[in-house]
N, C-alpha and C positions, 0 to 999 in steps of 0.2 A: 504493500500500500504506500503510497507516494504519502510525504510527510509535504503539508503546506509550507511552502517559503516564507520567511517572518516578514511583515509588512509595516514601512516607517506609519502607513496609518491605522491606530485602534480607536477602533468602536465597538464598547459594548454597552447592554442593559444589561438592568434582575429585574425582573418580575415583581413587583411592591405591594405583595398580596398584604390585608384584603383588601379590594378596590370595590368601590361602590357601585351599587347597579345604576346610578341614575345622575350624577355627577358627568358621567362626559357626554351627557345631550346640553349640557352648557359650558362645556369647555371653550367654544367655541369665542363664548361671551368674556369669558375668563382672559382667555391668552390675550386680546384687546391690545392693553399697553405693551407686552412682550414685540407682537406684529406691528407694530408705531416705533418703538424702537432698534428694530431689527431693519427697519425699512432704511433710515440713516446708516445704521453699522453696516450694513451690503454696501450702501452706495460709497461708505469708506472702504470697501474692503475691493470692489471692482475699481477703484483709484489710487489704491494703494499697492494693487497689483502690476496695474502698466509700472507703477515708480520702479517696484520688482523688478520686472520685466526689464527694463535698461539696466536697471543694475547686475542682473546676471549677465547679460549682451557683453557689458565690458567689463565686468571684474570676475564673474563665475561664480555669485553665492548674491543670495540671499540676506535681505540687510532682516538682524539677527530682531529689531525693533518691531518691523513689520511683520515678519515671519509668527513673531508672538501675538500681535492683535489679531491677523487673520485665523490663528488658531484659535483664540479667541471666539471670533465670530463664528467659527464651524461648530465649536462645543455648546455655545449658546445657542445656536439653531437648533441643534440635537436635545438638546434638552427641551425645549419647546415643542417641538417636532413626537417628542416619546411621551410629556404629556399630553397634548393632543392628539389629533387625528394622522400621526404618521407611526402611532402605536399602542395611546391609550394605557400603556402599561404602569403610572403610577399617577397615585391621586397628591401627591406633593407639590406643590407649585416652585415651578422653577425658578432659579434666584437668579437676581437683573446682576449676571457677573461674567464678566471673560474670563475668567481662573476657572481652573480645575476646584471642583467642587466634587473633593472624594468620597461624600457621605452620601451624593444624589445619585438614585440610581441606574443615571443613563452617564455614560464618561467617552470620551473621545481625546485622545491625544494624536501628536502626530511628531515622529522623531527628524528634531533641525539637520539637516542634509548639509554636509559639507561642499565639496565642488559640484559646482552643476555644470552638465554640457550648455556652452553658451548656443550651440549650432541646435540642440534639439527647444528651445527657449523660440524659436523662430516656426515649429510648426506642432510640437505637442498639443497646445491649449484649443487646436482647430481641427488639424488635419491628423496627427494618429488617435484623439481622442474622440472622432467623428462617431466610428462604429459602437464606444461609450454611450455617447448622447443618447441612439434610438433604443437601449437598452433602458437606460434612466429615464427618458422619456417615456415610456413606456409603465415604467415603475408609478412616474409621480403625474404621469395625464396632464401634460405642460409645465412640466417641472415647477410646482407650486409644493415646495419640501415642506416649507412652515406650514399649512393649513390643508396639506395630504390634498390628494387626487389620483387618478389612475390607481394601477393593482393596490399600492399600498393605503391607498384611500378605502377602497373597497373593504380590504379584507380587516381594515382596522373599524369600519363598520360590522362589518360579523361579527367581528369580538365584542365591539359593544353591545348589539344586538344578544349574542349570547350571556352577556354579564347578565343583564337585564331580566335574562330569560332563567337562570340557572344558578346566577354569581359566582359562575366560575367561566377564566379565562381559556381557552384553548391553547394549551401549551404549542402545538406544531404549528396555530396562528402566530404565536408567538415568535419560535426561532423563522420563522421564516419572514417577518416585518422586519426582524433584528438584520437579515443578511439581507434582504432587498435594500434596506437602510444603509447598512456596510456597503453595499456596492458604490450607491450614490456618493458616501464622502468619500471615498477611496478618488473614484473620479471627479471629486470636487478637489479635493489636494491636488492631483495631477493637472488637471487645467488651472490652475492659480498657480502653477508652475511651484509648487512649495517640496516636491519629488522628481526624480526621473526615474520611477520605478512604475513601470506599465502597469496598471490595474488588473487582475485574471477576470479574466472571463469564467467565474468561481464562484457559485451561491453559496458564500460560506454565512451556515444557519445557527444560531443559537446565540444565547447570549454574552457566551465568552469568546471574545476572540481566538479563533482555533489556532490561529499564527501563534500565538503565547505558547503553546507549546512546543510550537519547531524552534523558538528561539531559544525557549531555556534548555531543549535537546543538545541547540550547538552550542551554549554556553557550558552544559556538562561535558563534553566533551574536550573545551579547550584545557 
């Protein structure tokens, strides 16, 4: 069995059980401020990107400043995103913060890249991430991540539909919102050029990041 390659980006959730049966028919109402201020943090983080972008062209890395806001802005979507409709999985309200927030239980990180290829900075974020796009797109039904749409929209209404019905979550709804989820920021780092490590084409499902394990493998080994 082929062991997954470790990946500079982690996303996972836990499951925040118990979750209310009736609480995310107004989540919607809820997240309000979260999507008011995310609306700003995107439009710094796609402007803060081009600045990236020259900066890798002629020096090869990544300014170590922006690198950290924009991670920032991906963890913060994610958290948003996992209590609402891009997963439903916990009734905690997500806190207005770019840090890592080790106690919530959706987490995203992503490992700062040393040299970057200046020549791949010229057609990654369009042209090799193209065949990404209709995958994601496909995920999120016009890529609307904060307030879910497409597959992962859908099935994160089943789950609430099922809470409702049963108050219990479906676990396989579950690992598999988590890795539709992983795909999307996997290919959100890669186009905001914060990697050059291709994205697989790899529904990796559940809530732990499965790469966490190839990595502590090659770490026992050294």
């Amino acid at each position: 069995m082929a062991v997954p390659v470790p990946s500079p980006v982690r996303v996972e959730a836990r499951l925040d059980l118990p979750l209310s049966r009736w609480l995310w028919l107004v989540k919607w109402v809820l997240v309000i401020p979260h999507w008011i201020v995310l609306c700003f943090l995107w439009v710094a983080f796609i402007l803060l990107s081009v600045v990236a972008f020259f900066a890798i062209l002629f020096t090869g890395r990544y300014p170590h400043g922006i690198f950290d806001f924009n991670v920032g802005v991906l963890r913060w979507s994610w958290r948003v995103s996992y209590y609402a409709y891009g997963g439903l999985g916990t009734d905690r309200y997500p806190p207005f913060s770019l840090g890592e927030e080790p106690d919530y239980p959706a987490r995203l990180d992503i490992a700062y890249p040393g040299e970057l290829s200046r020549g791949l900075v010229l057609v990654k974020w369009w042209l090799l991430a193209l065949p990404h796009y209709l995958v994601v797109g496909f995920f999120l039904g016009g890529f609307r991540e904060i307030w879910g749409g497409g597959l992962i929209g859908l099935l994160a209404l089943y789950a609430g539909v099922a809470l409702a019905a049963t108050t219990r979550y479906p676990t396989g709804i579950f690992d598999l919102l988590v890795g539709m989820n992983r795909w999307v920021f996997r290919v959100a780092a890669y186009a905001a050029l914060m990697t050059d490590e291709y994205p697989p084409f790899r529904l990796d499902q559940g809530g732990r990041d499965p790469t966490d394990g190839a990595l502590s493998g090659q770490q026992a080994e050294r």
